[in-house]
C-alpha positions in Angstrom: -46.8 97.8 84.5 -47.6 100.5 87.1 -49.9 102.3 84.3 -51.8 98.6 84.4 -52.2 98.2 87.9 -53.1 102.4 88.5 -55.8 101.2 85.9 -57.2 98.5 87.5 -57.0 100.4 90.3 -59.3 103.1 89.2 -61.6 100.3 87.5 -62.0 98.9 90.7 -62.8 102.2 92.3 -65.6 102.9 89.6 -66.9 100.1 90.3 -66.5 99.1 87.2 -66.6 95.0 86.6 -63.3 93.0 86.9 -63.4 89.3 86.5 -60.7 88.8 89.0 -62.5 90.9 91.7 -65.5 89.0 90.5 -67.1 86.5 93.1 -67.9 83.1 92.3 -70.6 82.1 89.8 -73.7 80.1 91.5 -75.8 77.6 89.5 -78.3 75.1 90.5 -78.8 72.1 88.0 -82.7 70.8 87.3 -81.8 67.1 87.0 -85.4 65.8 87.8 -87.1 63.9 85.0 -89.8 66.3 83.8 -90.7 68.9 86.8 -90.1 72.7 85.5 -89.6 75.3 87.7 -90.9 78.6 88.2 -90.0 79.8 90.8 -86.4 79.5 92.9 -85.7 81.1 96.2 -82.8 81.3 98.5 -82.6 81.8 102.4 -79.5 81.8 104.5 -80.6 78.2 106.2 -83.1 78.5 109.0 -83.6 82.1 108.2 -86.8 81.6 106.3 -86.5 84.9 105.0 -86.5 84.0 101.1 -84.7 86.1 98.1 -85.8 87.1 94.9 -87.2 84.4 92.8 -83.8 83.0 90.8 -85.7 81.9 87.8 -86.6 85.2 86.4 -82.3 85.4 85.9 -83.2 82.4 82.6 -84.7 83.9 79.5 -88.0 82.0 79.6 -88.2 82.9 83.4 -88.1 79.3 84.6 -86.0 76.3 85.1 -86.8 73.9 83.1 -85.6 69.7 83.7 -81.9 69.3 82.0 -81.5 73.1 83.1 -78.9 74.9 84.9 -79.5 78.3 86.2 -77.0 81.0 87.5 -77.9 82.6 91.0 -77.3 85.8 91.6 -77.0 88.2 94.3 -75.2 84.7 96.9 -71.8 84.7 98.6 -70.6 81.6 100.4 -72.9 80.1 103.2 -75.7 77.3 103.9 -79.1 77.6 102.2 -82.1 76.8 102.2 -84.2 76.7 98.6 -87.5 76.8 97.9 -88.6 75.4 94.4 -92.1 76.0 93.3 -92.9 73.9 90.2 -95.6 74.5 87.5 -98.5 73.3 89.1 -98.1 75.2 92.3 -96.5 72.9 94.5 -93.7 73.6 97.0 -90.5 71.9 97.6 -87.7 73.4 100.1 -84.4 72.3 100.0 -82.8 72.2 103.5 -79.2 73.6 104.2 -77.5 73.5 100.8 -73.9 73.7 101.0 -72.6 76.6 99.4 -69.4 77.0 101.2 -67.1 75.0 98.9 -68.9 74.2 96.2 -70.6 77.1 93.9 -73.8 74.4 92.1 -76.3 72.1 93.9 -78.3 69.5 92.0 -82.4 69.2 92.1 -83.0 65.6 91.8 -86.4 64.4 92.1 -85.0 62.1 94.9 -84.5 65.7 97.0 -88.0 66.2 96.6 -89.3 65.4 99.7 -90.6 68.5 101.8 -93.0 69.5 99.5 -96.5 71.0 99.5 
């Protein structure tokens, strides 16, 4: 038992990957009829200053409708999201509540700030 935990220990120290030191997993879930998207940012809400583009984590580098996508790089907090679909149009997302919950849906209802 104390070999186990002086082993963890040093994993932990290596920085070596431990799924119970692991944070949360993030997703957001594309449940609009037919819009894809290509690119996803996040911004601590109000901030405005926008991460990488999320979509690039899928393996076509986009999220497709009847997707889910894992977000990377996010600890608990309020965001903001801007979604920019396949034809170039802009959609933000306005203080996504990340605090409890760890996946936000895209509905095309939500779609409503969009350029």
């Amino acid at each position: 038992m104390r070999l186990e935990i002086l082993a963890l220990g040093a994993a932990l120290a290596a920085g070596m990957s431990v799924s119970a030191a692991a944070g949360p997993n993030y997703f957001a879930y594309n449940l609009t009829a037919t819009t894809t998207f290509k690119g996803v940012y996040l911004a601590p809400a109000g901030a405005g200053q926008w991460g990488p583009n999320q979509a690039l984590n899928d393996d076509d580098k986009e999220l497709d409708f009847g997707e889910r996508l894992t977000l990377t790089g996010l600890s608990p907090g309020i965001y903001d999201v801007k979604l920019v679909d396949d034809t170039g149009r802009t959609c933000i997302l306005h203080a996504v509540n990340m605090t409890k919950e760890t996946s936000f849906d895209i509905r095309d209802s939500s779609l409503t700030d969009c350029k």
